[in-house]
DSSP file (Angstrom, degrees, kcal/mol; ACC not computed):
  #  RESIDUE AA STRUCTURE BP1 BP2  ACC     N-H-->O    O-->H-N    N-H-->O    O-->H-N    TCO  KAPPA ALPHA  PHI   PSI    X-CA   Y-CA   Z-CA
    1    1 A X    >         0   0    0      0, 0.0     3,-1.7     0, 0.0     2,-0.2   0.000 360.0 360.0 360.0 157.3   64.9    7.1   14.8
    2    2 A X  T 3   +     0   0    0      1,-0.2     3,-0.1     3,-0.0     0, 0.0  -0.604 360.0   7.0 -63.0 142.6   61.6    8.6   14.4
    3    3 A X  T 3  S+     0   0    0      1,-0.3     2,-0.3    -2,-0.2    -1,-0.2   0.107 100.2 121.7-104.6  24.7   58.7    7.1   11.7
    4    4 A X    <   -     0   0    0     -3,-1.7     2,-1.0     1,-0.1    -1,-0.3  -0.561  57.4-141.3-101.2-170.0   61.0    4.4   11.4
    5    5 A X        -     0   0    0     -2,-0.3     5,-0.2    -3,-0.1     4,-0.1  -0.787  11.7-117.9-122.5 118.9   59.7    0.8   12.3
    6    6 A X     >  -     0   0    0     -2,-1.0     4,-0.8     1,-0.1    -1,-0.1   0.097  28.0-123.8 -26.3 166.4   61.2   -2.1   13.9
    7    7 A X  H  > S+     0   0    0      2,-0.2     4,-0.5     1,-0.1    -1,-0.1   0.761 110.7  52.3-109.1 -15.9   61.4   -4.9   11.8
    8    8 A X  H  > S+     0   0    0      2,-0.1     4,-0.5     1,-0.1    -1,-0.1   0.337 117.4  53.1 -63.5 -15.8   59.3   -7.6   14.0
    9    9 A X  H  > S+     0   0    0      2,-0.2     4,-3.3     3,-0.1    -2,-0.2   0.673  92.2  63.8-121.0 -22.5   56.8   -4.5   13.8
   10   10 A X  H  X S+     0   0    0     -4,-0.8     4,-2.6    -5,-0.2     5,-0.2   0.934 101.3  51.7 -79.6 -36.7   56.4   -3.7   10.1
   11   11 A X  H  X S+     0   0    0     -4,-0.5     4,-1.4     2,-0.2     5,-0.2   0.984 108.7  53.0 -37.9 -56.2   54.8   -7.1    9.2
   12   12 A X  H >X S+     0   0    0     -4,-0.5     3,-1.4     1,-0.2     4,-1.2   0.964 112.8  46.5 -59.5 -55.3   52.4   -6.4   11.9
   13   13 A X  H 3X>S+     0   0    0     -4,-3.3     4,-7.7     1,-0.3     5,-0.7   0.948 111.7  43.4 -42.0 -52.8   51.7   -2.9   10.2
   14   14 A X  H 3X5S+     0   0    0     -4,-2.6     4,-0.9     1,-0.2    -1,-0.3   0.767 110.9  56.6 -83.9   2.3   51.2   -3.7    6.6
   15   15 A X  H <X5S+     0   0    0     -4,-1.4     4,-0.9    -3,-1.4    -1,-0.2   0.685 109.3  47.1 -87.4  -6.3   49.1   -6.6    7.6
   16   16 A X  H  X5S+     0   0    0     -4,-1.2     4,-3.5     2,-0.2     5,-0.2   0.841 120.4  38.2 -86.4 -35.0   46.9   -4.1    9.6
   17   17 A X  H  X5S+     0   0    0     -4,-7.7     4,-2.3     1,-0.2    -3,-0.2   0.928 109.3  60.5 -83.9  -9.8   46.8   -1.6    6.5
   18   18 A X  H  <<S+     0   0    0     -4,-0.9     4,-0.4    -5,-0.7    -2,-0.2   0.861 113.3  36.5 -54.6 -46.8   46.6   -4.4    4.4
   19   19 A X  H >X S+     0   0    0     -4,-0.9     3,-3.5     2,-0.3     4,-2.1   0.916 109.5  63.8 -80.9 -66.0   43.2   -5.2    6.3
   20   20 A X  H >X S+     0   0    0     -4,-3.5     4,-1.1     1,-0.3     3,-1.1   0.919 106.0  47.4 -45.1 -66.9   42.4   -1.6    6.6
   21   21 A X  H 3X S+     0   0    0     -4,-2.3     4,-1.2     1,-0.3    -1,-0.3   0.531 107.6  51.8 -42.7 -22.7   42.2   -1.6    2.9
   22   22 A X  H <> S+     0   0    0     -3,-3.5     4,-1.7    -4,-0.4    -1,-0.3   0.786 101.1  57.3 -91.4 -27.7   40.4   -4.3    2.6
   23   23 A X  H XX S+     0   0    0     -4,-2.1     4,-2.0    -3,-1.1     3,-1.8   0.995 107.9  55.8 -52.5 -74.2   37.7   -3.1    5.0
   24   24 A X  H 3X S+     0   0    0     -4,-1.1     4,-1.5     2,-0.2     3,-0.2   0.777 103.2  54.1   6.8 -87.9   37.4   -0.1    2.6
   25   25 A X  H 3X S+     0   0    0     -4,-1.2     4,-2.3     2,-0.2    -1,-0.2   0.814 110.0  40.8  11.2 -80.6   36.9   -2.2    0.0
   26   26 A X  H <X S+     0   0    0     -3,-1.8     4,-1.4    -4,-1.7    -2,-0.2   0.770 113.0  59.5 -83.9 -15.2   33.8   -4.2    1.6
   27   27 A X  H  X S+     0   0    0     -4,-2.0     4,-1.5     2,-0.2     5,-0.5   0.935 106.7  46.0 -78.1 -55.4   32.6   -0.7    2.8
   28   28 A X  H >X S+     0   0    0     -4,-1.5     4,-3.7     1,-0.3     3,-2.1   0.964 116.8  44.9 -67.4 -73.4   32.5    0.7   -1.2
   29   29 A X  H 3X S+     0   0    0     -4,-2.3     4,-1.8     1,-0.3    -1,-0.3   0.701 114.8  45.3 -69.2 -36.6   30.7   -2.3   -2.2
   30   30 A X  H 3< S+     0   0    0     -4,-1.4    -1,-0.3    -3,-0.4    -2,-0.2   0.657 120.3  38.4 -74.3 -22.4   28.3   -2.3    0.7
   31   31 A X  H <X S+     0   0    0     -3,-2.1     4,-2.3    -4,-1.5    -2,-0.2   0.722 119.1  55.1 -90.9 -50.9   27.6    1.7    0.3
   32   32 A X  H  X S+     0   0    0     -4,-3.7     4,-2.2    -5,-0.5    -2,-0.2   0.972 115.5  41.5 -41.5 -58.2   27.8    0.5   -4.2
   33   33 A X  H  X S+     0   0    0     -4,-1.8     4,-1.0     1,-0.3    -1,-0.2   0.679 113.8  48.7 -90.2 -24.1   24.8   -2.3   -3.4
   34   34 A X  H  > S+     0   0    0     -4,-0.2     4,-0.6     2,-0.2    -1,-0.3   0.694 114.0  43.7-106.1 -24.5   22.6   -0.4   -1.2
   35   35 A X  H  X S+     0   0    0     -4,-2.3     4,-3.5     2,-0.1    -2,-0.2   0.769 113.9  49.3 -60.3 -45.0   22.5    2.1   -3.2
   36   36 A X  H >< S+     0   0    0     -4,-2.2     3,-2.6     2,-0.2    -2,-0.2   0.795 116.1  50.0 -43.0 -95.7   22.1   -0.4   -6.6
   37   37 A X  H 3X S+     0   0    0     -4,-1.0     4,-2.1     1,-0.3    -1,-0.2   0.609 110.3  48.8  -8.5 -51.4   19.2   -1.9   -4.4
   38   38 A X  H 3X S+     0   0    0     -4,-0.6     4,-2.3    -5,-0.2    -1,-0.3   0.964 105.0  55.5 -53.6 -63.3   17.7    1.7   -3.6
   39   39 A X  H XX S+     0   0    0     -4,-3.5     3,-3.5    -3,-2.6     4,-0.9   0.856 110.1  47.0 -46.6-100.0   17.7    2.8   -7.2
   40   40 A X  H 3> S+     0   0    0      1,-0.3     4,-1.9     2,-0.2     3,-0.3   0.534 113.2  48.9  -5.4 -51.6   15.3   -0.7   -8.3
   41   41 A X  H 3X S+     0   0    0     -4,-2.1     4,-2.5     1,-0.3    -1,-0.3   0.869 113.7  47.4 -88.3 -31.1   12.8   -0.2   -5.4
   42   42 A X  H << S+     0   0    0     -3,-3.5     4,-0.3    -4,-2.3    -1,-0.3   0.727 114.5  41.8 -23.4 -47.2   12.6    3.2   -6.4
   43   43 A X  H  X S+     0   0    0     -4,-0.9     4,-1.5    -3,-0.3    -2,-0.2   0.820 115.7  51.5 -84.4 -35.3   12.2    2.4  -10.0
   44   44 A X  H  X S+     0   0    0     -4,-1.9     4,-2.0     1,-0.3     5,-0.2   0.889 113.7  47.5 -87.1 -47.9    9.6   -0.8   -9.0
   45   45 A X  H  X S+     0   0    0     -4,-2.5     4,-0.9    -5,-0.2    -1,-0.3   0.803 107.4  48.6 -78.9 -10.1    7.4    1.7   -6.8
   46   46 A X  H  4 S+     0   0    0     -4,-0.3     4,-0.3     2,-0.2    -2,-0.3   0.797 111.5  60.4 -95.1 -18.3    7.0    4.8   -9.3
   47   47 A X  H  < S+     0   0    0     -4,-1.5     3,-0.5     1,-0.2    24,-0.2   0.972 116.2  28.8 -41.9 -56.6    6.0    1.9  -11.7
   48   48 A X  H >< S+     0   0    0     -4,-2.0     3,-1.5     1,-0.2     4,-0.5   0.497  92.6  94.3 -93.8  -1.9    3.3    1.0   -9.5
   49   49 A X  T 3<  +     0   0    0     -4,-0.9     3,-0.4     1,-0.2     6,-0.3   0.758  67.4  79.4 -59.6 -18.9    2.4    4.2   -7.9
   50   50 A X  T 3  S+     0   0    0     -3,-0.5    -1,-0.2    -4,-0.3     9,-0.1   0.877  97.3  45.7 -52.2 -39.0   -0.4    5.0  -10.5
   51   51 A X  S <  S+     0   0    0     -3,-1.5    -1,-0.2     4,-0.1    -2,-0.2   0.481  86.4 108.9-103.2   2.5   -2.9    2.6   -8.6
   52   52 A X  S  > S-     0   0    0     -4,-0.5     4,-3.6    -3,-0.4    54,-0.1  -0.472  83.7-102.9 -74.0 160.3   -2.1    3.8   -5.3
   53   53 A X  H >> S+     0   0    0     52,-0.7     3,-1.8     1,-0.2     4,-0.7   0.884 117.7  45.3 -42.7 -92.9   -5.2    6.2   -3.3
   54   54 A X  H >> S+     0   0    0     51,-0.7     4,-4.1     1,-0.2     3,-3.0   0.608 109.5  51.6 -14.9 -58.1   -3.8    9.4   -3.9
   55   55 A X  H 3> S+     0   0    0      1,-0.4     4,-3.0    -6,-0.3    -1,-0.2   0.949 119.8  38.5 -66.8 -49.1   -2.9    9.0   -7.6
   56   56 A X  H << S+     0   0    0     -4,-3.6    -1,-0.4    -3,-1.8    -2,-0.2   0.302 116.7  50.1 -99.2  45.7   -6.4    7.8   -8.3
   57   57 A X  H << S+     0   0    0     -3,-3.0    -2,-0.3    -4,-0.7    -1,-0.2   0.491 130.3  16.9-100.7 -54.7   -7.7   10.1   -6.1
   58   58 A X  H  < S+     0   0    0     -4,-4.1     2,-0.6    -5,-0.3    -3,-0.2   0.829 102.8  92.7 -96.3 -25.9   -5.8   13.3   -7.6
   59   59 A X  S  < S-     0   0    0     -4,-3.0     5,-0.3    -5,-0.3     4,-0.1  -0.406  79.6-116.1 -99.8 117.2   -4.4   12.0  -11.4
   60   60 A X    >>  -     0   0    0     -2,-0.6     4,-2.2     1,-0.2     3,-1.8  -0.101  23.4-114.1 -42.7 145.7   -6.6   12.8  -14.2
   61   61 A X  H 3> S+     0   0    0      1,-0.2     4,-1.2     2,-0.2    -1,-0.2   0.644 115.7  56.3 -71.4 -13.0   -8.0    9.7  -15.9
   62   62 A X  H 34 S+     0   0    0      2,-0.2     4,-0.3     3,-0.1    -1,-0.2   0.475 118.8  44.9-102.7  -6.3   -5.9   10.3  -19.8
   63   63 A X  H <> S+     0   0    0     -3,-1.8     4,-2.8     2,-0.1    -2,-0.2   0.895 106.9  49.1 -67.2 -56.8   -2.8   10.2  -17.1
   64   64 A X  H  X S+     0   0    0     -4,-2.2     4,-1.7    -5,-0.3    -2,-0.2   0.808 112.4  52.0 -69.9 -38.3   -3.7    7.5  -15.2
   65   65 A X  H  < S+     0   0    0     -4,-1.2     4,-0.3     2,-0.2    -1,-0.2   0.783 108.1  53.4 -50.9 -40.1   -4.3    5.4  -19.0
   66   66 A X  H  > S+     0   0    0     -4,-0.3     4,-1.2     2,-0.2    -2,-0.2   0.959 109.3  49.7 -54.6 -61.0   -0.8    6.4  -20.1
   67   67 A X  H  X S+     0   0    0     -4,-2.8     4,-3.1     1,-0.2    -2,-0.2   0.845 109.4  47.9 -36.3 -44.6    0.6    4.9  -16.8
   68   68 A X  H  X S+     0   0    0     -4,-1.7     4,-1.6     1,-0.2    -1,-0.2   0.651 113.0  47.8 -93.1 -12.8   -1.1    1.7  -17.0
   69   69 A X  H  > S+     0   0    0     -4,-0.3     4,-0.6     2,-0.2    -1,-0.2   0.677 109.8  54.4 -88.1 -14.2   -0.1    1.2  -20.6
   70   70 A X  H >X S+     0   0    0     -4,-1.2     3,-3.6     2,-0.1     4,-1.1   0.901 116.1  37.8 -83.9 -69.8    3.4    2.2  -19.6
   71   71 A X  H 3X S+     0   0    0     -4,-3.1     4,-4.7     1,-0.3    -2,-0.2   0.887 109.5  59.5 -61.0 -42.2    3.4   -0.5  -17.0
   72   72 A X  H 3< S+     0   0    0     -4,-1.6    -1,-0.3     1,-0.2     9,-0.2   0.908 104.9  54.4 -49.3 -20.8    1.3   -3.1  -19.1
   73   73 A X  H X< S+     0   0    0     -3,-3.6     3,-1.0    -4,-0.6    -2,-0.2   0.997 111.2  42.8 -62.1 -57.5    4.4   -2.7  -21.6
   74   74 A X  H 3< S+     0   0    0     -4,-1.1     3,-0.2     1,-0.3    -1,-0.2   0.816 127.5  34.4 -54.9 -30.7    6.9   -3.7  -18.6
   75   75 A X  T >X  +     0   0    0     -4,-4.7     4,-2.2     1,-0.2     3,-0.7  -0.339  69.7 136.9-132.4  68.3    4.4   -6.6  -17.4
   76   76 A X  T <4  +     0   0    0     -3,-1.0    -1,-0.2     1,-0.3     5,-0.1   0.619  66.6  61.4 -92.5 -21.1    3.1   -7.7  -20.5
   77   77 A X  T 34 S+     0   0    0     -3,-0.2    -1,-0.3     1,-0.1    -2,-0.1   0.792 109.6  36.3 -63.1 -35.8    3.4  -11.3  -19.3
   78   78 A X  T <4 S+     0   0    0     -3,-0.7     2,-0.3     1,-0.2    -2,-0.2   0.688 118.5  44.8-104.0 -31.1    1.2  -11.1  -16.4
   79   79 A X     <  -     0   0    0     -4,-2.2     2,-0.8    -7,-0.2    -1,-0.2  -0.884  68.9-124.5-129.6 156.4   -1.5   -8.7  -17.9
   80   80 A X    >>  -     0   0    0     -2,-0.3     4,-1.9     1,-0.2     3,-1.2  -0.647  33.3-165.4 -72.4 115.5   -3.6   -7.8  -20.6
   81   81 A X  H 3> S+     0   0    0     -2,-0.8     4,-1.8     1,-0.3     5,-0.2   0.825  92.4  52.3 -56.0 -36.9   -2.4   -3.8  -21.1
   82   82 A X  H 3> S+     0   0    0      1,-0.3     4,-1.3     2,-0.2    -1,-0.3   0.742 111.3  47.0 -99.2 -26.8   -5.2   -3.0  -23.2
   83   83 A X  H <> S+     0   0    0     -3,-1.2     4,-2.2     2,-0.2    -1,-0.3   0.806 108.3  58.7 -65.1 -46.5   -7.5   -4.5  -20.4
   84   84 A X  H >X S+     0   0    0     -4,-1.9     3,-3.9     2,-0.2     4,-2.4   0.980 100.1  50.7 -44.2 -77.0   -5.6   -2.6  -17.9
   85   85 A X  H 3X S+     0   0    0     -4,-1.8     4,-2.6     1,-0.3     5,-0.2   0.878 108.6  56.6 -35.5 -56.7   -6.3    1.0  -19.4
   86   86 A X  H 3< S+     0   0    0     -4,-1.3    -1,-0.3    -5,-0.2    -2,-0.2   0.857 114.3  39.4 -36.8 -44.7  -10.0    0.1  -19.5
   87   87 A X  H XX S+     0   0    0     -3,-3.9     4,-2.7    -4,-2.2     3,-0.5   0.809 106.0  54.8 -46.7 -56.8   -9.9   -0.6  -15.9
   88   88 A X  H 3X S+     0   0    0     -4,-2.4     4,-0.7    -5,-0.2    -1,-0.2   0.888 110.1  52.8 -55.0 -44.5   -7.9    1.7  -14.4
   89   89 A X  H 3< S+     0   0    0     -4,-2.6    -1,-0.2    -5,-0.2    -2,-0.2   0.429 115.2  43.0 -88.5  22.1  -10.3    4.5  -16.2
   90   90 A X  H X> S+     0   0    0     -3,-0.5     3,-1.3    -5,-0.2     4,-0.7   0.742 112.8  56.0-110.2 -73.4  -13.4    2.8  -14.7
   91   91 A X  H 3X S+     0   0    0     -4,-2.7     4,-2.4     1,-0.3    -2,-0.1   0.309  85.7  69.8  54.4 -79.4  -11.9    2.3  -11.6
   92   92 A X  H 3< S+     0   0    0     -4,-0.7    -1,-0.3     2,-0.2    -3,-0.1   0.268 104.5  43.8 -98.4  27.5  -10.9    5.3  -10.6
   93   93 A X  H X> S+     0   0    0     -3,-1.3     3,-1.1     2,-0.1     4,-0.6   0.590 115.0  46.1-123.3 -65.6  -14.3    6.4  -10.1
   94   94 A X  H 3X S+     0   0    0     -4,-0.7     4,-0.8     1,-0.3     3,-0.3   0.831 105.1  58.9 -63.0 -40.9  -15.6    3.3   -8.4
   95   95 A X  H 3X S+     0   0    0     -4,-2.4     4,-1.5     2,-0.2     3,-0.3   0.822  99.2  62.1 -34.0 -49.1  -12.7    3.0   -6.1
   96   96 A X  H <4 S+     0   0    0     -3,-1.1    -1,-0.2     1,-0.3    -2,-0.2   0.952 107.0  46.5 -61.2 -61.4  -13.7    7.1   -4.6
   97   97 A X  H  < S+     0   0    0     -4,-0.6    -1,-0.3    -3,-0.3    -2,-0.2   0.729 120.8  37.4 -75.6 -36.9  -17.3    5.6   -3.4
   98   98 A X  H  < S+     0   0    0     -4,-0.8    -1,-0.2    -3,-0.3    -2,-0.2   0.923 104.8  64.7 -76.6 -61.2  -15.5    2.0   -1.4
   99   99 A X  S  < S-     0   0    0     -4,-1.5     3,-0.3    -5,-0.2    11,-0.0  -0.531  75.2-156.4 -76.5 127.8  -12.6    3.2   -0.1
  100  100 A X  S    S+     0   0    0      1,-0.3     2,-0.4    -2,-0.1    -1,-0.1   0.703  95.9  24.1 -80.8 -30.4  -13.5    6.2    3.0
  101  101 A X  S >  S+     0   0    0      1,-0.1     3,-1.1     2,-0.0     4,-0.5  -0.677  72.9 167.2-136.2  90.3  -10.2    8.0    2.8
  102  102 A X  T 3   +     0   0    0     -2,-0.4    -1,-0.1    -3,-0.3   -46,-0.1   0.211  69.3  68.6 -90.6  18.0   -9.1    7.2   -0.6
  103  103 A X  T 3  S+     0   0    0    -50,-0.2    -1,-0.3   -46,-0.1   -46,-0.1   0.350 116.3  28.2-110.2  11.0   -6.2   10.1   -0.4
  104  104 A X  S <  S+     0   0    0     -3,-1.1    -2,-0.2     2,-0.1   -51,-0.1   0.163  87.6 120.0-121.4 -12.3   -4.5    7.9    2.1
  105  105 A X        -     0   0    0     -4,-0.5   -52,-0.7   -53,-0.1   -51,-0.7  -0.352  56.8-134.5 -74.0 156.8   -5.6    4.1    1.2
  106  106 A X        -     0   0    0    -54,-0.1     5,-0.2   -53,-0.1     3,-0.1  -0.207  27.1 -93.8 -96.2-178.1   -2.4    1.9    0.4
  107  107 A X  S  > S+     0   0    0      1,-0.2     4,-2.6     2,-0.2     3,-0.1   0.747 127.5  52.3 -71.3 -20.5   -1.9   -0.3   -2.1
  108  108 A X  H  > S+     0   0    0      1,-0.3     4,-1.7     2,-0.2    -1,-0.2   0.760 101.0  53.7-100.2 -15.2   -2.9   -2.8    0.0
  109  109 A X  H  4 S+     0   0    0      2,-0.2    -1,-0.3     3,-0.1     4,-0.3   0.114 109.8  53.1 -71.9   2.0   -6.4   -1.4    1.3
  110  110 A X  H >> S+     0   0    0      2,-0.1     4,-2.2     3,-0.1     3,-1.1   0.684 104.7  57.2-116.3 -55.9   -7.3   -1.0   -2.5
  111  111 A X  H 3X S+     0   0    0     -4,-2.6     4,-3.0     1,-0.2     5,-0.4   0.926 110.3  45.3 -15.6 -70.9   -6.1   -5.2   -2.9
  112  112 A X  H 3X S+     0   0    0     -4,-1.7     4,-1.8     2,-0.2    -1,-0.2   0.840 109.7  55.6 -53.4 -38.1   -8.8   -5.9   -0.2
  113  113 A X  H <4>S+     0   0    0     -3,-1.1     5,-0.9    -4,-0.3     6,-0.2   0.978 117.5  32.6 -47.1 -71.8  -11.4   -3.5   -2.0
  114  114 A X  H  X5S+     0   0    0     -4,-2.2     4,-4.0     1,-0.2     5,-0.5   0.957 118.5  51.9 -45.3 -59.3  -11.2   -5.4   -5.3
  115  115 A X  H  <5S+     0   0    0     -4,-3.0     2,-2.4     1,-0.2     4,-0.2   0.838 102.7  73.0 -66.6 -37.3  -10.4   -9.5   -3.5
  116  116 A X  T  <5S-     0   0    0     -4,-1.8    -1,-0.2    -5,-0.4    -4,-0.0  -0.169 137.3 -59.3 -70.3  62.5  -13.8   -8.3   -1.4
  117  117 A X  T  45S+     0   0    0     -2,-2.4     4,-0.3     1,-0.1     3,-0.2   0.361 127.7  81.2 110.8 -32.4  -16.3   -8.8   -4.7
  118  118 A X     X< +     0   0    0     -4,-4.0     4,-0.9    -5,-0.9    -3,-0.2   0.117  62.0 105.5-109.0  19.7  -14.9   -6.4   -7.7
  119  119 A X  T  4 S+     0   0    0     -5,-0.5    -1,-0.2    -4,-0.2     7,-0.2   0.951  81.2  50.4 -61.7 -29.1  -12.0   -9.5   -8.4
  120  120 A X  T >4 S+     0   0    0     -3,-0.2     3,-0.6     1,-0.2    -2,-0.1   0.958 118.7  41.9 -77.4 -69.8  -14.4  -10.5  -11.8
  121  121 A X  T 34 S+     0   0    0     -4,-0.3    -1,-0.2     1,-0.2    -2,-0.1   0.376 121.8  28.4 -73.2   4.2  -14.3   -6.8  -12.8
  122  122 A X  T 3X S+     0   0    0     -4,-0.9     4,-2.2     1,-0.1    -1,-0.2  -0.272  71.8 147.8-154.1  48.4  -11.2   -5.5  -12.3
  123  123 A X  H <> S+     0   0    0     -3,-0.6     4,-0.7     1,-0.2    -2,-0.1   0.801  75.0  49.6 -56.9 -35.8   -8.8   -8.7  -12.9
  124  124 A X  H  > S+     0   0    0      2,-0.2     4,-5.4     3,-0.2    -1,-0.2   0.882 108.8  51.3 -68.8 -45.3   -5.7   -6.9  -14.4
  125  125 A X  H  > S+     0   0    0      1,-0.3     4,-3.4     2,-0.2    -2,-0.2   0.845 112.1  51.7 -70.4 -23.9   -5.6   -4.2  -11.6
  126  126 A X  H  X S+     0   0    0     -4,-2.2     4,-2.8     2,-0.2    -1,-0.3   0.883 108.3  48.9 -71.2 -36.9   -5.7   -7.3   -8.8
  127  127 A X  H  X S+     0   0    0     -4,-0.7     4,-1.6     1,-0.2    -2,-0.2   0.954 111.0  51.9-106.5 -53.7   -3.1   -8.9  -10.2
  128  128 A X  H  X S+     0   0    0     -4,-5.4     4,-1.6     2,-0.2     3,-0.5   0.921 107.0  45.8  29.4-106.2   -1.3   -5.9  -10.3
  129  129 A X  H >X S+     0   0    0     -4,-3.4     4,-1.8     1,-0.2     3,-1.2   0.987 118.8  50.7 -61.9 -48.0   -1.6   -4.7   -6.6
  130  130 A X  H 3< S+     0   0    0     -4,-2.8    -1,-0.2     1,-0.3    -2,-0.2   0.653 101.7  54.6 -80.0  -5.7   -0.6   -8.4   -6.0
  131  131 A X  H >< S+     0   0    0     -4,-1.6     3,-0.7    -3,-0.5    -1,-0.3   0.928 118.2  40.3 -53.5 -69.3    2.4   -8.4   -8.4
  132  132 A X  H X< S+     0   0    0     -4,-1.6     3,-2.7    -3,-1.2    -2,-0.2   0.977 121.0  41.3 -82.5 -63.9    3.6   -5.1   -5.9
  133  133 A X  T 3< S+     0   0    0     -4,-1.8    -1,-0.3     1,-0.3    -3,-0.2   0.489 112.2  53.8 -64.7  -8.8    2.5   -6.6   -2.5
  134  134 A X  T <  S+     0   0    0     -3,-0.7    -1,-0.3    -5,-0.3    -2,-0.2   0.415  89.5 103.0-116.7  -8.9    3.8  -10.0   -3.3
  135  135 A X  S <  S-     0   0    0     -3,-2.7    -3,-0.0    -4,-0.2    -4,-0.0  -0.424  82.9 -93.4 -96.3 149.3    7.7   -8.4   -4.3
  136  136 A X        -     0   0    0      1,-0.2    -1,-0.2    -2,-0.1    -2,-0.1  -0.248  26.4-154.3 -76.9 162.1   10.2   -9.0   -1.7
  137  137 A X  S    S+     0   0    0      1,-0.0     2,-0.3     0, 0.0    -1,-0.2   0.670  78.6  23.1-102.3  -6.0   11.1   -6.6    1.0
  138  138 A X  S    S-     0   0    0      4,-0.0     2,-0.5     5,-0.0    -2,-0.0  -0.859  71.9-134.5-144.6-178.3   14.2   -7.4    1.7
  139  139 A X    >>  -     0   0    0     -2,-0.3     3,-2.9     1,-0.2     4,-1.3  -0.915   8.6-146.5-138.2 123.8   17.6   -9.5   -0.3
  140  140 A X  H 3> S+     0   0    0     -2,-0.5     4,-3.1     1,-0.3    -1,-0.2   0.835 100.7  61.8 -43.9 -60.3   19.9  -12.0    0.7
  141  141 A X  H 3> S+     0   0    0      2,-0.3     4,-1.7     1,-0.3    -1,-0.3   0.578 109.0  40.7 -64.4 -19.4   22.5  -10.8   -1.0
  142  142 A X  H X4 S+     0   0    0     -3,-2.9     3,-1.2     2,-0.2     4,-0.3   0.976 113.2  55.7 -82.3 -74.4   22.5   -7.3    1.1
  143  143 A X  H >X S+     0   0    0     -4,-1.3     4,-2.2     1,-0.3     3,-0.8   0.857 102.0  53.7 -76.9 -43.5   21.9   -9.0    4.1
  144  144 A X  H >< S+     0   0    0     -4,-3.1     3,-0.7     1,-0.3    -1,-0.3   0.839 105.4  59.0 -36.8 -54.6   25.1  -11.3    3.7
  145  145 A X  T XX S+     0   0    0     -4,-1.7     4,-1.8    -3,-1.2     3,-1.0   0.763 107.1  43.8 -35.6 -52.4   27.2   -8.2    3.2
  146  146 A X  H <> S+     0   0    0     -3,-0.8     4,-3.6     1,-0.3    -1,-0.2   0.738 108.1  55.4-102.6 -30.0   26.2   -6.9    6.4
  147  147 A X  H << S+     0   0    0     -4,-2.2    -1,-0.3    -3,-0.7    -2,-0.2   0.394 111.6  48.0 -85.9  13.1   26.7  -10.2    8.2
  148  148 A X  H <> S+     0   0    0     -3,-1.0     4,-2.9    -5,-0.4     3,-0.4   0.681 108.8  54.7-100.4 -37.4   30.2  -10.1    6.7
  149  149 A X  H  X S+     0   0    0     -4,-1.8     4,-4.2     1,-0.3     5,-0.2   0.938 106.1  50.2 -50.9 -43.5   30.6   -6.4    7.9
  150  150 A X  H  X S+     0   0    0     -4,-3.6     4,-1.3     1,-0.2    -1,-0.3   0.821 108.0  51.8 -78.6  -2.4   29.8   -7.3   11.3
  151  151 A X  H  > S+     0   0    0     -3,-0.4     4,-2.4    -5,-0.2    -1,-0.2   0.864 111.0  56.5 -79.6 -37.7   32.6  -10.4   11.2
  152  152 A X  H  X S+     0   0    0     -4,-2.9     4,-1.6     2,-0.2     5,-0.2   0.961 108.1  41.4 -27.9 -76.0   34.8   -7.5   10.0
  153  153 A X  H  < S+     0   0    0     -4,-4.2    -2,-0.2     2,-0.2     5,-0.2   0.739 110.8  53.9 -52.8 -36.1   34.3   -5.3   12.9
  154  154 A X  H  X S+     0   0    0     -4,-1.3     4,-1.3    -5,-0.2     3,-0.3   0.926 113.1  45.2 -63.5 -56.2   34.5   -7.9   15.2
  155  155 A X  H >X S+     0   0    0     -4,-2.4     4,-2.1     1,-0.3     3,-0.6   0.962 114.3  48.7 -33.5 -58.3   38.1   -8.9   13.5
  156  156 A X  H 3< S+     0   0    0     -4,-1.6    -1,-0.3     1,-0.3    -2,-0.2   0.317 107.3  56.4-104.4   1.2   39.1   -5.5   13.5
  157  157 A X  H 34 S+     0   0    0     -3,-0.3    -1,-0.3    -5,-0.2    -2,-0.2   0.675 109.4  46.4 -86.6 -21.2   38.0   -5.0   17.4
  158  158 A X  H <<        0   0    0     -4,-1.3    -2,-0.2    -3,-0.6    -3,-0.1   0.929 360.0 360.0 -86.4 -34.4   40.1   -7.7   18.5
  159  159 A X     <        0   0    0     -4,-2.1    -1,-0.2  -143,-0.0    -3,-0.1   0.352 360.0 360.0 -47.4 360.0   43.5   -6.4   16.2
């Protein structure tokens, strides 16, 4: 009769939606973590976006002092905050005249600025940039998922 199933044939079905379901599953969690993952690097660059060109190119200096006192709170281990603020608002003056297109320089062209000479004056903001430049780009934990996805797909070409 029609939708019904053999009986040699329904094992083979519910182990394929059984599967299907599980694929689902690693799909949620993979869509869940890469989003998680997204959020953090998000959160870890607007931390550090104050010492980027632009910002001290465009952000008024009683901004740019708030920033770096927000962040010294978060990295109070690695710098003095109170050192920071000083820095930041000297800084962002001396930075204009080094740097040639300081609305475009990276985090990592302003690293090279300081490590060339200004490391003695401006210790907190180096350690800093190297704090940001030094953070990983990428996480095991993501990439395993995805070298389970493709062992998935691969399954689930051959079924």
């Amino acid at each position: 009769m029609a939708g019904e199933v053999a009986e040699d044939q329904a094992h083979f079905i519910c182990a394929k939606k059984s599967f299907q379901l599980e694929c689902l599953k690693a799909y949620d969690r993979l869509i869940s973590e890469i989003k998680s993952r997204s959020d953090i690097y998000h959160t870890i660059s607007s931390d550090f976006s104050f010492l980027s060109g632009k910002a001290l190119n465009e952000i008024s200096v009683s901004y740019l002092e708030k920033c770096a006192a927000d962040f010294g709170g978060k990295y109070n281990r690695d710098i003095d905050t109170l050192e920071l603020v000083n820095e930041v608002a000297t800084f962002k003056f001396q930075v204009k005249e080094l740097v040639k297109n300081i609305s475009t320089a990276s985090h990592l062209d302003i690293l090279k600025v300081i490590s060339n000479g200004l490391r003695n004056a401006y210790p907190n903001i180096e350690i800093a940039l190297r704090i940001f430049m030094t953070m990983p780009g990428s996480v095991a934990s993501c990439e395993r998922s995805f070298s389970k996805l493709k062992i998935s797909k691969h399954y689930l070409s051959r079924v």
